[in-house]
N, C-alpha and C positions, 0 to 999 in steps of 0.2 A: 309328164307321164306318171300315171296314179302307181304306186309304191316305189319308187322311185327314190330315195333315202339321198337329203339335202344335204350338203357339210354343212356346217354354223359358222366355222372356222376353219379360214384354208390354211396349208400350211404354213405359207409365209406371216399370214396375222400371228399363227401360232408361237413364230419362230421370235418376232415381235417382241408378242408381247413377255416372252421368254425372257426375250435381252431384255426387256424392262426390269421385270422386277429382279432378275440375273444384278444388271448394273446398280435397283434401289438397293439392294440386300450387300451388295458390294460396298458400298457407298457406308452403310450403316454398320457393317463390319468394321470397316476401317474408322471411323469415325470416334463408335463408341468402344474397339478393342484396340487404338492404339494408346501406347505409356503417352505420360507425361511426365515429362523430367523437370525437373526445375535444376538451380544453379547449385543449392546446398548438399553438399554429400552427403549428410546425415539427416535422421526423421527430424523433419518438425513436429512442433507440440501445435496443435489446432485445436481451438475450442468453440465448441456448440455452447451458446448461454441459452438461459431458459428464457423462452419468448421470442427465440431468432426465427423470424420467417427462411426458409427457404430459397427464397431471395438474397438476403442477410449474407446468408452461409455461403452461395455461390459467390456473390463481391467479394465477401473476405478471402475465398478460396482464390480468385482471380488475382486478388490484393498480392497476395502472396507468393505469385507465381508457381503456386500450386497445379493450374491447371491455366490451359491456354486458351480454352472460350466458353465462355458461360452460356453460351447459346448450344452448345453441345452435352453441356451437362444438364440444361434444364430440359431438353427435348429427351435424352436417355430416361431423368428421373419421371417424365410422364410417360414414357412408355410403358417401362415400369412400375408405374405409381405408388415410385419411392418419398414423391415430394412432402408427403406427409408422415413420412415415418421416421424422420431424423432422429435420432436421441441425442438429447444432451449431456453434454459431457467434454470431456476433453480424448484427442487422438494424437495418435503418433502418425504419421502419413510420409510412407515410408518411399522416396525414389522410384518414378516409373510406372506407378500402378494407371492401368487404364478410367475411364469417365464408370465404366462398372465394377469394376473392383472399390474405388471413390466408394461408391454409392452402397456397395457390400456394407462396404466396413462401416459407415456411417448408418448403417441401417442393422446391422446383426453383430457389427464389433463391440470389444467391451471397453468403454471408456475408461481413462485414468479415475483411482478412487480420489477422493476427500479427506480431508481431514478438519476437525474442527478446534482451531487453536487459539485460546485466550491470550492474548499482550498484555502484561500491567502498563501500566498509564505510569510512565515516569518512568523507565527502564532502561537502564544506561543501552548506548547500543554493542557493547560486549558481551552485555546478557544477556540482548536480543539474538546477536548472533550465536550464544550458546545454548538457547531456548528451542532456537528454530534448527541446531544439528541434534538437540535430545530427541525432538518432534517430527521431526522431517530427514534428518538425517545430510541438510546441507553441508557445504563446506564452509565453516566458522568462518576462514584463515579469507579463503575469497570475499566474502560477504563483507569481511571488516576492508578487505583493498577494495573493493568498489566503493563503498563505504565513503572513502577517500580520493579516487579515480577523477581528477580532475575534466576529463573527456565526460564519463557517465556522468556528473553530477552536472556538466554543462546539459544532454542532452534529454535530464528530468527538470530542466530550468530551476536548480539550486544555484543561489550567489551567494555560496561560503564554501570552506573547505573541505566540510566532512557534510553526510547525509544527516547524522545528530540531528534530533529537534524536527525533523520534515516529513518523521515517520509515524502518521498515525496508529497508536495502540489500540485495539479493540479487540472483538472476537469475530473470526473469521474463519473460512472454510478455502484450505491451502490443497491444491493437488499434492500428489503425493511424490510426483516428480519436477515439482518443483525447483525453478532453477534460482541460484541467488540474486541473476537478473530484476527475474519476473519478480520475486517479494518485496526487492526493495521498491521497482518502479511500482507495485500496486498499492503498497502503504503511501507512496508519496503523493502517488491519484487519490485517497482517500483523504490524506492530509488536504490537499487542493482542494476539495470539495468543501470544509469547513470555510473555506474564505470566498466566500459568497460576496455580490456585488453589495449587498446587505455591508457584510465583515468591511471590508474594503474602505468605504464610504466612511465604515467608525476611523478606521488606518488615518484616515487623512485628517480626522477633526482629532484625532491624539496628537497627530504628527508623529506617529510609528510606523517602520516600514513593519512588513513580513516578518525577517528576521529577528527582531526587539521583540515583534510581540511573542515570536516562537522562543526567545529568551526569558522573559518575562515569565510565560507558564511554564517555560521548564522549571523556574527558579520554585513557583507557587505550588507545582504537582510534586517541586522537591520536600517542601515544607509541612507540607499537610495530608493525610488519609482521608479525613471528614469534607465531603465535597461542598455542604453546606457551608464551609469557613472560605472555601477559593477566593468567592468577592471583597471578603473583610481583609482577608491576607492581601490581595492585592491594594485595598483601597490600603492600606500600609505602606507598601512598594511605590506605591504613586505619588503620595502623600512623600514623601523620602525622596524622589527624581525630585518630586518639583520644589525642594526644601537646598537641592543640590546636597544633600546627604548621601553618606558611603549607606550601602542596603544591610551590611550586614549580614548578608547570609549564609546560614550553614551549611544548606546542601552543595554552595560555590568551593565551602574547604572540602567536604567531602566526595565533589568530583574531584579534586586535586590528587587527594589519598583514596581513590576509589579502589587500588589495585592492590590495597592493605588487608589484611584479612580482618580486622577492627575498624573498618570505614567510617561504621556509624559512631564509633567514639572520640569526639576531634579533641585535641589536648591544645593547650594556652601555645606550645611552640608550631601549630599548623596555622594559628593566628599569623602569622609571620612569614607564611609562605609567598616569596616573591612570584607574585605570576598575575596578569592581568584575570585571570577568574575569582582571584581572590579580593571577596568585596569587601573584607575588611581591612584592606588595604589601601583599596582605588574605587572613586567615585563612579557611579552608574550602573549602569548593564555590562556585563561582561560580554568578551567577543561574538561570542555565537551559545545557542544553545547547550547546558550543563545534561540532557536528555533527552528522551521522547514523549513532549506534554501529550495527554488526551484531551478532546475539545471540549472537557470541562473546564479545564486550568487555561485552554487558545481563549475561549469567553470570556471568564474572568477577568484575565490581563483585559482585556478589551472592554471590559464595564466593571470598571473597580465600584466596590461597597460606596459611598459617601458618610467619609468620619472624620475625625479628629484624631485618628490612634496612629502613632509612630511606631509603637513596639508592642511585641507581644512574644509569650514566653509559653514551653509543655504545661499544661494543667496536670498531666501526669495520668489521665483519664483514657488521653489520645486526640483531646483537642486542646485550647489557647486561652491564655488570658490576654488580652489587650489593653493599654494603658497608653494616654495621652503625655503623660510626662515619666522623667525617667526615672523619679524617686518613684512614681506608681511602679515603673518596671522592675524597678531593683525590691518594691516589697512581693510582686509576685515571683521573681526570682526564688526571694529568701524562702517563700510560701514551697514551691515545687522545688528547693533543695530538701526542704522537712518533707514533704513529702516523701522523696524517695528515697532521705532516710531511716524514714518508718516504713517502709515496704521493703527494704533491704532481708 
């Protein structure tokens, strides 16, 4: 019948399709507004690196028991088309927060700062830990017991006592709330990195494990500033193992008296200090690393110079003289006492 006005929709499809997007929108509620808890009472530290897909970020968040399905966070972040606006950085991600709040924070939160902090190459690890409470404000006291922590040093695959010697020096860029944990396992990761299937390969044609040779450049990064002399200095040291000669060296008395406020000046009675570091005592390498070599001094031990020189003594400049025999060494001795006679 002409004007006759059609429904399109009767009520029941109405009602329908009501409950439909009623139960999607429920469904999506629930999904992306409920907490997720994890087991830790307290914030985790999470970190964005630069270059982390998307992807990345959700495993590691999965990883961590951060969140319970990745399939729920990647479908929220395209809803949202969050997925590309992560910033990186480091978070606190605190108990409970829902798959959007997640995505807030990670998208409009302000990451933990930076900081950018130099390690000298040779740094006893007392210094380190009182470098990194100047700098960052750790706890010294902790850093030196983990330091030692037979558990932690098993679970950074350390086989010695203390972390000494395993902790690459460099410069690097520390959060600010950085824990003593994390500095030590990330210098140990970097250390790791120097022993390349390359490095390794040399290990086995010296016949030195890991630890000798992280003994070794502690001993070399003790001896010398000038990085151009590592190899000469070493081909020394090498040159003396295979002679079965005592090393001789200074910086082995002066980790002994390192806690003296006069370290650097060893007198004739520290000669005489019983203690296996002391190499003018006992033959070889001492137990474990006297420092923290940088992988100028790990190389060096690991491709010594090819000499003739058994000793070598301060030029008084800040580098060595070298001398194959020990009357040569005793005239540059005598040379660098006049020396620093007349600089007195």
């Amino acid at each position: 019948m002409i004007g006759e006005i059609k429904k399109i929709l009767t009520t029941r499809e109405i009602y329908i399709i009501s409950t439909f997007f009623g139960f999607v929108l429920g469904i999506m509620l629930f999904t992306f507004y409920t907490p997720n808890y994890y087991k830790n009472s307290t914030p985790i530290n999470f970190e964005v690196k630069d270059g982390d897909t998307f992807s990345i970020v959700v495993d590691s968040l999965y990883s961590k028991g951060i969140i319970n399905s990745k399939a729920n966070l990647k479908i929220a972040a395209f809803i949202y088309g969050a997925d590309k606006k992560i910033k990186a950085g480091r978070y606190k991600i605190d108990n409970g927060l829902t798959y959007l709040d997640l995505l807030e924070l990670l998208i409009e939160g302000s990451p933990g700062k930076q900081k950018l902090i130099t390690i000298p190459e040779g740094i006893w690890q007392h210094k380190l830990a009182g470098l990194l409470k100047r700098e960052l404000g750790i706890d010294s006291t902790r850093f030196m017991e983990l330091s030692y922590d037979k558990n932690f040093l098993k679970k950074l695959d350390i086989d010695n006592f203390t972390a000494e010697g395993y902790l690459l020096p460099e410069t690097y860029y520390f959060y600010t709330n950085s824990s003593e944990e994390e500095i030590i396992s990330k210098l140990v990761r970097e250390m790791n990195k120097v022993f390349t299937d390359e490095v390794k390969e040399r290990m086995n044609q010296l016949g030195m494990n890991k630890k000798e040779v992280l003994t070794l450049a502690s001993i070399i990064d003790g001896e010398a500033n000038i990085v151009s002399e590592f190899r000469t200095i070493s081909g020394v040291y090498h040159n003396r193992l295979n002679k079965g000669w005592m090393l001789q060296a200074d910086p082995t008395v002066q980790y002994l008296i390192r806690n003296r406020k006069k370290y650097n000046r060893i007198l004739f009675k520290d000669l005489e200090i019983q203690s296996p570091y002391n190499t003018y005592k006992n033959k070889g390498l001492p137990p474990s690393p006297i420092n923290n070599p940088g992988k100028d001094a790990v190389l060096a031990a690991l491709y010594p110079e090819n000499h003739n020189y058994f000793y070598f003594v301060a030029d008084g400049t800040g580098g060595h003289k070298f001398s194959n025999s020990y009357s040569g060494h005793l005239q540059n001795v005598n040379d660098y006492r006049n020396w620093r006679s007349s600089n007195r």
